[in-house]
Residue, then its C-alpha position, 0 to 999 in steps of 0.5 A: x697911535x691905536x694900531x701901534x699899542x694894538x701891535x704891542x699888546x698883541x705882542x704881548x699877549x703872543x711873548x705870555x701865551x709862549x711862556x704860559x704854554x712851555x709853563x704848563x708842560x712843566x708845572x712852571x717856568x725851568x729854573x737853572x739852579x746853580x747850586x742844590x742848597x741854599x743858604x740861611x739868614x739868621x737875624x741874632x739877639x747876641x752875634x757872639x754867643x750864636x757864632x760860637x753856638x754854631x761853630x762849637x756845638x753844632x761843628x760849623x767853620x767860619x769864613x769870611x763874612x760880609x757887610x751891607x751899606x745902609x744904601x744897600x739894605x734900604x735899596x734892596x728892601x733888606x732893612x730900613x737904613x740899616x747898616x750890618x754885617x754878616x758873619x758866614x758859617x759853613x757846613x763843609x769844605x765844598x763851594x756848595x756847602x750849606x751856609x748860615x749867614x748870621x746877623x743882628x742889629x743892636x740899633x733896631x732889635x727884632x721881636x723874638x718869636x715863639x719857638x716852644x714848637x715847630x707850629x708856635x708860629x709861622x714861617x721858617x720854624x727849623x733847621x734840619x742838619x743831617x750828621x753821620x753819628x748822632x751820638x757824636x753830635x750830641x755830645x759835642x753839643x753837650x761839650x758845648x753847654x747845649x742840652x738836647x730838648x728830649x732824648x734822641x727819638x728813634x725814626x721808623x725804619x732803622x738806625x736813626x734818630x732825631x734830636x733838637x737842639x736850641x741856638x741861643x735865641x731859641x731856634x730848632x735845630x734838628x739833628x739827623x742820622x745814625x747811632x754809631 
């Protein structure tokens, strides 16, 4: 029985120092990725009033959405036996459009967190939306009851211009691109 964990553990420690060394070359283990942006969870005070936020003001489009079980949230240590769905806006035609999930549990609201400024709190603190014409984003949003937090701020080194905006929990959003 000695000799055969022995044999293991040498085993292991052989299949570890193969992976750490091809690790080492390359800052860590190479990941595949299978598409270059990823896709964000935004757990919402008010679903309605934050899907029309992102498809009005900001020009995102609906797709089908999805739900998760109440088995599926514990399981996967989402949530604690809670069940809900998923309301899926896309930013572009492309399969590997940016998403944003959107979502709320009236059963078990979060706390809100302190979004005054992108150093308030930890965590993910904004979104970064690149547009083609800021002043047409802007005034879409305008059309859509949403105010900038200040002006549109001109960026070092041209044409660009930086604006926050706010989704109706209070999340930064940022706006990013020429004046046309």
């Amino acid at each position: 029985m000695k000799k055969q964990g022995l044999i293991a553990l040498l085993a292991l420690c052989l299949v570890a120092s193969v992976f750490l060394a091809g690790a080492a070359g390359t800052g860590g283990p190479n990941v595949e990725f299978a598409r270059t942006t990823i896709d964000v969870g935004i757990v919402v005070s008010n679903v309605e009033k934050a899907v029309q936020f992102y498809k009005n003001a900001l020009g995102f489009t609906e797709v089908s959405g999805f739900d998760v079980s109440e088995e599926m949230g514990a399981d996967s240590g989402l949530t604690d036996h809670q069940a809900f769905h998923v309301r899926v806006l896309v930013l572009g035609d492309e399969e590997s459009a940016t998403k944003v999930k959107i979502m709320e549990f009236p059963k078990a609201p979060g706390k809100k967190v302190d979004n005054r400024f992108i150093h308030s709190s930890l965590g993910f603190s904004y979104l970064t939306i690149f547009v083609a014409d800021t002043t047409a984003a802007v005034e879409q949003a305008r059309k859509a009851g949403v105010a900038p937090v200040e002006e549109p701020y001109q960026l070092s080194g041209g044409n660009f211009y930086l604006t926050l905006v706010k989704d109706p929990d209070g999340n930064v959003i940022e706006l990013v691109g020429p004046k046309r």
